[in-house]
BAPAFI-432922 format. One record per residue (C-alpha): x, y, z. Coordinates in nm, 4 decimals. Layout:
N
+----------+----------+----------+
:     east :    north :       up :
+----------+----------+----------+
:        X :        Y :        Z :
...
+----------+----------+----------+
This chain:
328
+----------+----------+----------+
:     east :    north :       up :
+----------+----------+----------+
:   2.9544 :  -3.8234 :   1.8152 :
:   2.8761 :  -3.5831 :   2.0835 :
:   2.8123 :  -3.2826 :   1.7874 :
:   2.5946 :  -3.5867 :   1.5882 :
:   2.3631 :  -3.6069 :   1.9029 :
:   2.3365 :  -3.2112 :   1.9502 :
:   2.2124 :  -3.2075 :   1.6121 :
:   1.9595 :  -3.4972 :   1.6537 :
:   1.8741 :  -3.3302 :   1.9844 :
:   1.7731 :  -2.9667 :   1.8162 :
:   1.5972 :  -3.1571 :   1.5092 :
:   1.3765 :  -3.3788 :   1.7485 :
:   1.2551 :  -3.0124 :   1.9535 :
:   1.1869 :  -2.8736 :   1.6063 :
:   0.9763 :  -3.1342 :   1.4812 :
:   0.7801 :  -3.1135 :   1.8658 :
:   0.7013 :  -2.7200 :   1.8131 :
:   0.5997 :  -2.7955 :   1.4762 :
:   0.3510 :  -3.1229 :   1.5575 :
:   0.2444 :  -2.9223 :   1.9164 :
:   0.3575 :  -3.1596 :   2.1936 :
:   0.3828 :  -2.9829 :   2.4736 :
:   0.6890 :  -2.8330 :   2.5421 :
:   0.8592 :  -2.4808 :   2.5713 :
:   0.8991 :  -2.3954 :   2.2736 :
:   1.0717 :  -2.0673 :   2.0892 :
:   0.8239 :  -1.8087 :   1.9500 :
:   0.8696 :  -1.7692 :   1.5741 :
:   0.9197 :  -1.4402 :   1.4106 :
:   0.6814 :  -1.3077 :   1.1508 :
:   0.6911 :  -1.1719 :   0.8256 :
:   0.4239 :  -0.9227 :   0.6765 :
:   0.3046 :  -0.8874 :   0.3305 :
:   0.2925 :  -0.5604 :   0.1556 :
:   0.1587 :  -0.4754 :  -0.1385 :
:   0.4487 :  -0.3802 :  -0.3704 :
:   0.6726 :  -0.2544 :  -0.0479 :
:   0.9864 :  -0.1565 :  -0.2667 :
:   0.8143 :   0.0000 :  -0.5081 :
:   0.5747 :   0.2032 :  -0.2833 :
:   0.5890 :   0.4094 :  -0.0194 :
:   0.2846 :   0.3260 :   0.1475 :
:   0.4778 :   0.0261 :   0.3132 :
:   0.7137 :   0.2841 :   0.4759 :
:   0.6192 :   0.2360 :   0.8300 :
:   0.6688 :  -0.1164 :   0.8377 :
:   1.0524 :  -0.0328 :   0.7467 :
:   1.0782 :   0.2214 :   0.9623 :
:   0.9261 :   0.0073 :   1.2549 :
:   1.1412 :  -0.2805 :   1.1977 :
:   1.4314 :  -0.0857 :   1.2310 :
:   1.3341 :   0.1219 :   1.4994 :
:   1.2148 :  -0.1844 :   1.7363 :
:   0.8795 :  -0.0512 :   1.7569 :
:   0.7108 :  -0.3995 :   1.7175 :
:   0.9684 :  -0.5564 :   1.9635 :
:   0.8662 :  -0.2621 :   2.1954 :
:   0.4700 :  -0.3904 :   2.1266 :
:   0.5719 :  -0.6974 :   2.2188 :
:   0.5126 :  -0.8784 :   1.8579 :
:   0.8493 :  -1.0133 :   1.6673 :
:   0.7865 :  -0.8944 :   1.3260 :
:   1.1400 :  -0.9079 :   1.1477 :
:   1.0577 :  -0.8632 :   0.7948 :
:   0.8006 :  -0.8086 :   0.4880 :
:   0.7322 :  -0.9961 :   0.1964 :
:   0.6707 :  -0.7448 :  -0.0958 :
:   0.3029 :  -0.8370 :  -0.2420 :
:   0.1957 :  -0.8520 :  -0.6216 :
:  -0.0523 :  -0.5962 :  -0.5471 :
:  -0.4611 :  -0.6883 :  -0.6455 :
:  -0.6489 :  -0.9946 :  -0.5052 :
:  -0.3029 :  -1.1800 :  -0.5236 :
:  -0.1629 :  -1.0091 :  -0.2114 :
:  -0.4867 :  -1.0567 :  -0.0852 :
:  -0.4573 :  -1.3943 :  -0.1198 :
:  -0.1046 :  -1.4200 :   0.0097 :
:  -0.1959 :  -1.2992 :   0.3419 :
:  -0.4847 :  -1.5025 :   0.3941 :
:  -0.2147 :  -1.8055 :   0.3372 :
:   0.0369 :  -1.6734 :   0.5472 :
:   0.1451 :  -1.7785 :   0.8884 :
:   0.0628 :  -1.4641 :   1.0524 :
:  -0.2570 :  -1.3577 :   0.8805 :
:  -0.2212 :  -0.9999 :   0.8903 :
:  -0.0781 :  -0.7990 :   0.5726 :
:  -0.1696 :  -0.4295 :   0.3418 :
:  -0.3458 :  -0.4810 :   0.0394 :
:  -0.4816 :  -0.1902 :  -0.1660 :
:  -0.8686 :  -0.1264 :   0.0115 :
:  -1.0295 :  -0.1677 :  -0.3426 :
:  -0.8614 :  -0.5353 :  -0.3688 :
:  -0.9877 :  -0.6014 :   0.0110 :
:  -1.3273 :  -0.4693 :  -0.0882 :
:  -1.3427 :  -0.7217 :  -0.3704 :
:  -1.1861 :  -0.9699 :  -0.1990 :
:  -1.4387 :  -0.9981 :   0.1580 :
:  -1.7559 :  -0.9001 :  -0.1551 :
:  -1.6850 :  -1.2356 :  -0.2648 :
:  -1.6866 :  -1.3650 :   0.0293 :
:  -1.2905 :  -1.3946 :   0.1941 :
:  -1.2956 :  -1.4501 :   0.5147 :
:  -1.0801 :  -1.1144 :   0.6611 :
:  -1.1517 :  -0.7966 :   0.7685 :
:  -1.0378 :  -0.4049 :   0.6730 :
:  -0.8718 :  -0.3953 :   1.0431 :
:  -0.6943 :   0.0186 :   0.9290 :
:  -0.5960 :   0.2387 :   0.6782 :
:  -0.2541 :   0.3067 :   0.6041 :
:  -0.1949 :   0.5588 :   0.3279 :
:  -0.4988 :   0.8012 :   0.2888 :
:  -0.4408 :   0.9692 :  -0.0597 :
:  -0.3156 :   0.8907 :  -0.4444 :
:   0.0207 :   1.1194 :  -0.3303 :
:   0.2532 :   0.8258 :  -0.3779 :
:   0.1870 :   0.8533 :  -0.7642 :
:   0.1959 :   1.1213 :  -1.0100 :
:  -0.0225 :   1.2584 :  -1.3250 :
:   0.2552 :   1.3297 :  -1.6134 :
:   0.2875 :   1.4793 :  -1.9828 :
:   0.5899 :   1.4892 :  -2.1666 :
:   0.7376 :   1.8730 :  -2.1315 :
:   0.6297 :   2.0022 :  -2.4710 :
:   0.2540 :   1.9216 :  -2.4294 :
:   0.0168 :   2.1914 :  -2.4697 :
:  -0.1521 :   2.0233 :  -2.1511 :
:  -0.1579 :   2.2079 :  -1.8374 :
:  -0.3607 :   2.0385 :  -1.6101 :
:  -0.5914 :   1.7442 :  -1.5598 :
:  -0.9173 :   1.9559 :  -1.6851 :
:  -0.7337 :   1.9286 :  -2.0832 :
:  -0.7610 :   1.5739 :  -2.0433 :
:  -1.1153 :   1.5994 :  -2.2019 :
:  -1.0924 :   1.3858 :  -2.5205 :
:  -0.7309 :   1.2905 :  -2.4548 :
:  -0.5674 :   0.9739 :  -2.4585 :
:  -0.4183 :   0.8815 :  -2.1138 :
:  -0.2018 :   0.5222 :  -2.0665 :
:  -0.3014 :   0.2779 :  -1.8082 :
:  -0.1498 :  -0.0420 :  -1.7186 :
:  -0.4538 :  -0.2402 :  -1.7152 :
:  -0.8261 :  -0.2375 :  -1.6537 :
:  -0.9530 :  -0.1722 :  -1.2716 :
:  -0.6342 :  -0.1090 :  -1.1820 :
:  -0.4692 :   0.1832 :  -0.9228 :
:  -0.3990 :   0.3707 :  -1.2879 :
:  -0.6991 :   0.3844 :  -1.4227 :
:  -0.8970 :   0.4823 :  -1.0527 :
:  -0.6541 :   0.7796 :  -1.0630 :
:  -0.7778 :   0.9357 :  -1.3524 :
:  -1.1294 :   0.8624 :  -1.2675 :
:  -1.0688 :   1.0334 :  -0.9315 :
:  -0.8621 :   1.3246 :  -1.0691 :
:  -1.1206 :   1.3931 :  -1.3033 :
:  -1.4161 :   1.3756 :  -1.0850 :
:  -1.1753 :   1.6092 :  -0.8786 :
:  -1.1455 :   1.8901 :  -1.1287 :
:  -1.5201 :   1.7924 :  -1.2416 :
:  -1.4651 :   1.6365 :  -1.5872 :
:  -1.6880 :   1.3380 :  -1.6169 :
:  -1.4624 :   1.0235 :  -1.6074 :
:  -1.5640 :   0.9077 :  -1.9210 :
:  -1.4240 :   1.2128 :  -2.1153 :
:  -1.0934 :   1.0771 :  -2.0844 :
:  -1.0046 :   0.7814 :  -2.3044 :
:  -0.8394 :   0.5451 :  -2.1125 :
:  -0.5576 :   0.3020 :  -2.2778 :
:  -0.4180 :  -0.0190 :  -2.1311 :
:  -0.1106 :  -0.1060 :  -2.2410 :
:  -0.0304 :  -0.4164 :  -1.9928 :
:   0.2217 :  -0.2071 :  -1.7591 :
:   0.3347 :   0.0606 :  -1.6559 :
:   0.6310 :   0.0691 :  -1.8955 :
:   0.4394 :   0.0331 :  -2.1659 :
:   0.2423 :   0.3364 :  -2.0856 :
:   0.5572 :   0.5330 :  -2.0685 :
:   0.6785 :   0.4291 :  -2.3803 :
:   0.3779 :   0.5101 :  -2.5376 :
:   0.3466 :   0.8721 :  -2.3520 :
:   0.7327 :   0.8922 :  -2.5318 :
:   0.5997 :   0.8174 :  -2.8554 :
:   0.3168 :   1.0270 :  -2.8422 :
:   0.1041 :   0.7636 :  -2.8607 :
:  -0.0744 :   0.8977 :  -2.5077 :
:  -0.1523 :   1.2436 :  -2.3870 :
:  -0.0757 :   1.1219 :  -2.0381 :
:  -0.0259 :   0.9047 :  -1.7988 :
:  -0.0102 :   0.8444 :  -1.4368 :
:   0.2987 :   0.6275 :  -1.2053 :
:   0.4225 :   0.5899 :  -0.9292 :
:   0.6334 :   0.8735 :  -0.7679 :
:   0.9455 :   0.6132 :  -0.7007 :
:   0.9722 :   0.5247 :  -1.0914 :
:   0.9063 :   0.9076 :  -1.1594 :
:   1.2413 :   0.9620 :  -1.0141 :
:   1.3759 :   0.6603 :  -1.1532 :
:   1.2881 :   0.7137 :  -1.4823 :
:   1.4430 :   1.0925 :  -1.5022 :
:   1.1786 :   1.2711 :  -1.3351 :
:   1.1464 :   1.6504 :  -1.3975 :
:   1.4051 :   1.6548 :  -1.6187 :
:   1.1857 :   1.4113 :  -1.8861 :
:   0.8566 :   1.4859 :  -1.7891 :
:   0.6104 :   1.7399 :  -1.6895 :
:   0.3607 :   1.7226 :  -1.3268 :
:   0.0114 :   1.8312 :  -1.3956 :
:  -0.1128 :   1.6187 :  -1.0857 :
:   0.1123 :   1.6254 :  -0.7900 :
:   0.1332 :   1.4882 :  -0.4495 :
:  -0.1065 :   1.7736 :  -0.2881 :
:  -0.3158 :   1.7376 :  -0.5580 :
:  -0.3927 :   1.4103 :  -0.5921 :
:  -0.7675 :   1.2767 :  -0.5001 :
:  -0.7960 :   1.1233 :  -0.1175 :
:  -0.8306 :   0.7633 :  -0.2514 :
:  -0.6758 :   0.5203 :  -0.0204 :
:  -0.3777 :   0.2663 :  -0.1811 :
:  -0.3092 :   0.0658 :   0.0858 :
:  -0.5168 :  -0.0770 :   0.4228 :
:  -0.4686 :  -0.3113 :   0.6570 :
:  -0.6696 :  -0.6605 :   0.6267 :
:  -0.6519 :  -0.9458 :   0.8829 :
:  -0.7885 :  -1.2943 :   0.8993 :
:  -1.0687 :  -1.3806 :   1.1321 :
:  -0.8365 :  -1.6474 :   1.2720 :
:  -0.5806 :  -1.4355 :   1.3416 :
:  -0.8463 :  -1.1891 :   1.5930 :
:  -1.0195 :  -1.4516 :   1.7041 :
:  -0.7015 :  -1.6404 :   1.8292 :
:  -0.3661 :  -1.3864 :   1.8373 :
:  -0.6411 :  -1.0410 :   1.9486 :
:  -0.2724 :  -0.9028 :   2.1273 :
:  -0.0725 :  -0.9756 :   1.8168 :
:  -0.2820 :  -0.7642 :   1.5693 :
:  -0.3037 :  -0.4597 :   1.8405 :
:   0.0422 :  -0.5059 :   1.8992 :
:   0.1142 :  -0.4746 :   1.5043 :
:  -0.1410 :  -0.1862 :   1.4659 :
:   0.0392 :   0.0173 :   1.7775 :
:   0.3785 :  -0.0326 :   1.6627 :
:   0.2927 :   0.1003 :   1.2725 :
:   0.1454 :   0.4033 :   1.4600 :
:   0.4477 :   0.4806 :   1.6176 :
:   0.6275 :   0.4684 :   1.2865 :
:   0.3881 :   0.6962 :   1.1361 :
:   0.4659 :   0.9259 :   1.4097 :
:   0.8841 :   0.8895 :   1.3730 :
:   0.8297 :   0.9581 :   1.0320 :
:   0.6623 :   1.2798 :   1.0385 :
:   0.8165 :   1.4150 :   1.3279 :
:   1.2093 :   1.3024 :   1.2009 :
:   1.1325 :   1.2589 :   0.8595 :
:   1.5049 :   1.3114 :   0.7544 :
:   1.5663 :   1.0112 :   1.0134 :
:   1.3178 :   0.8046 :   0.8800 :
:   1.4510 :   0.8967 :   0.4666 :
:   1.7951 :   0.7592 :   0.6165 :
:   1.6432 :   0.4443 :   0.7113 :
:   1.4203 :   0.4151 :   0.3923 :
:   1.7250 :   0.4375 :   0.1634 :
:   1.8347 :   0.0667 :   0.1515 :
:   1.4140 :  -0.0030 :   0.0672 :
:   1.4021 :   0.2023 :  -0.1677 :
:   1.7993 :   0.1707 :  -0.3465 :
:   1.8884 :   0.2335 :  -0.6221 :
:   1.6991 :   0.5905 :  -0.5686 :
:   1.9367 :   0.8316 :  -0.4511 :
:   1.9194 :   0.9127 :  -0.1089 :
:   1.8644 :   1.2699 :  -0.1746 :
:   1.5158 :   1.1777 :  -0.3971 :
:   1.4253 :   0.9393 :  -0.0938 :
:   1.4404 :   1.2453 :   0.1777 :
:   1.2140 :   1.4853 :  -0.1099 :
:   0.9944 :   1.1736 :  -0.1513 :
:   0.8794 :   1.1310 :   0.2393 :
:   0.9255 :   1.5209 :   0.2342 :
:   0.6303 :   1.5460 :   0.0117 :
:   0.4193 :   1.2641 :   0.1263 :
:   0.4696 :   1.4323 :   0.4738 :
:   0.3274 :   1.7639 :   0.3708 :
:   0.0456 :   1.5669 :   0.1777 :
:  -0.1046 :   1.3899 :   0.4564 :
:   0.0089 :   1.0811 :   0.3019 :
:   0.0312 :   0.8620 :   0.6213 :
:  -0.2574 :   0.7848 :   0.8396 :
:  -0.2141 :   0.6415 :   1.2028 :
:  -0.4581 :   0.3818 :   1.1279 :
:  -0.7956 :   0.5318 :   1.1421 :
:  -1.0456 :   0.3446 :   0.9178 :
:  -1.2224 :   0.7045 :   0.7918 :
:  -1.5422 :   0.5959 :   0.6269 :
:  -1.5344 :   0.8631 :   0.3548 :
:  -1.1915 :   0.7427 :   0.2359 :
:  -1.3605 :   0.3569 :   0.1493 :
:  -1.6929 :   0.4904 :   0.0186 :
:  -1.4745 :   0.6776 :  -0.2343 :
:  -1.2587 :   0.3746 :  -0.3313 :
:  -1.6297 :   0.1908 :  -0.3554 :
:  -1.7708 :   0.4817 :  -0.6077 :
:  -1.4269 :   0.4566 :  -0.7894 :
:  -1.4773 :   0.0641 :  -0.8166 :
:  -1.7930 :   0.1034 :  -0.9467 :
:  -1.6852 :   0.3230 :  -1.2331 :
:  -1.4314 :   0.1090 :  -1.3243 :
:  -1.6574 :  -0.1990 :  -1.2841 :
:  -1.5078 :  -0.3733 :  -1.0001 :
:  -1.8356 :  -0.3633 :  -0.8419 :
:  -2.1970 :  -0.3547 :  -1.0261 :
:  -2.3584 :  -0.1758 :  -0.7055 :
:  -2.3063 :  -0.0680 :  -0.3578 :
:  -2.1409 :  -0.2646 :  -0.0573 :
:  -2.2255 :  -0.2431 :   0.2893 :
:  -1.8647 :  -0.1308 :   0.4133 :
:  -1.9466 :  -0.1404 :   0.7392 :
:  -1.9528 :  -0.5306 :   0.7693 :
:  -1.6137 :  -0.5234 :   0.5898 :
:  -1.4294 :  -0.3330 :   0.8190 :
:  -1.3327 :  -0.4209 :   1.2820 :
:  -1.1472 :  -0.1313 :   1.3774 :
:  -1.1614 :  -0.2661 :   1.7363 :
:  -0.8083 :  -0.3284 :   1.7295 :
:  -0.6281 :  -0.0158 :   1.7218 :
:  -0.5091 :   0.2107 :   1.9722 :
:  -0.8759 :   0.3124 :   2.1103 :
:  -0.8566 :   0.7103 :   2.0261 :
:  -0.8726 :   0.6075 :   1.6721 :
:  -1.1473 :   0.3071 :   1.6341 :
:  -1.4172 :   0.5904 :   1.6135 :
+----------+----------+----------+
């Protein structure tokens, strides 16, 4: 009986926090979505913060992330979650507040295309991105993060984006079959299945980390009702991922110890070269919205026909909420 009543007891306080009688109530823990956070390393930080107590030390109680689809469906996921606060590739944000979404690019969070790789198989006569000119190269699908690679590494090595057929094949296994086969010249993935999938020892790099274009993947977005009402709660995110940034390129073998359960079944030794080489590429930015970084992703969009003109990015972005030596 006494137990029965307990129960009742902790059930009846529940259902007061949730309707918002007043009473002391326990603060709930949040969760943060991340675009594809197993499967890219752009989500890093988070891990590493989580583990590290950074947000705890903010004074936030973030205790987990909820791997997003990637495109305007992660978008969408954060502006229906609890906390309001999530990374989303820039491009998808971009589209997203163009149509009129109610959030706001609050930082950046990986600055450069490092995270991925351009491949060939070994015995193509390819060497580097420039013999792409009236090649074949495999995509996943149209406007994706795929296909704004190649335009990028193209206009990088100043081929005109258009010289390079582009092929979608529906994912990115499909465009590795078909580089295989010999359907595709080329093709470009993530650094994560690059290891997974045999890395150097089945393909050839013709793009690498350092090489690869400065075109953001991932940003931070927030809800206008989450910095109009919880201001603290974003900062307090936004200051705790800095941190991480910082523990991860100053103990980078630290941080590759704690990534290894994120990122299983890659061995731990291919975790440690990953964040090794995403290090020395300037992968991770402390949050910084740099202006040249978006109007890139915006002439990218527009190639790929994401956009049919121009945005003004400066109504798109608040970077009032981060630590204040970066919101110039």
């Amino acid at each position: 009986m006494l137990q029965h009543r307990r129960s009742l007891f902790a059930a009846l306080a529940l259902s007061v926090c949730v309707y918002g009688v007043s009473m002391s109530c326990p603060a709930m823990a949040d969760d943060i979505v991340v675009t594809q956070y197993k499967a890219d390393p752009s989500g890093a930080p988070y891990g590493v913060a989580i583990e590290k107590g950074f947000f705890k030390k903010a004074g936030v109680d973030v205790t987990g992330v909820i791997s997003g689809e990637g495109g305007g469906t992660s978008v969408r996921a954060v502006i229906a979650s609890s906390l309001g606060f999530g990374e989303t590739s820039p491009a998808a944000a971009i589209a997203a507040i163009n149509e009129g979404q109610d959030i706001k690019i609050v930082d950046i969070g990986s600055r450069s295309l490092a995270d991925n790789v351009i491949i060939v198989m070994p015995d193509s006569p390819i060497k580097s991105v420039k013999d792409l000119k009236g090649k074949k190269v495999a995509i996943s699908n149209p406007k994706s993060l795929g296909e704004m690679t190649f335009v990028a590494a193209a206009e990088k090595v100043g081929l005109d984006p258009n010289d390079i057929h582009r092929v979608a094949l529906g994912n990115l296994s499909g465009a590795l079959t078909a580089l295989e086969n010999h359907v595709v010249d080329a093709t470009s993935i993530p650094g994560i299945l690059f290891m997974m999938r045999g890395g150097e020892s089945k393909y050839r790099v013709i793009m690498g980390p350092k090489e690869l274009p400065e075109l953001p993947p991932a940003a931070g977005i927030a809800t206008t009702d989450l910095m109009k009402n919880h201001p603290d709660k974003l900062r307090a995110i936004l200051a705790a991922r800095r941190e991480a940034v910082q523990f991860i390129e100053q103990h980078t073998a630290d941080a590759s110890k704690i990534l290894e359960k994120v990122y299983a079944p890659l061995p731990p030794q291919d975790v440690d070269t990953m964040m090794q080489q995403l290090v020395a590429a300037k992968f991770y930015g402390e949050g910084r919205i740099e202006m040249p970084l978006l109007q890139t992703t915006m002439h990218v969009m527009r190639v790929v026909g994401m956009l049919d003109k121009d945005v003004d990015l400066s109504k798109m972005i608040d970077p009032s909420f981060l630590p204040a030596d970066l919101q110039k």
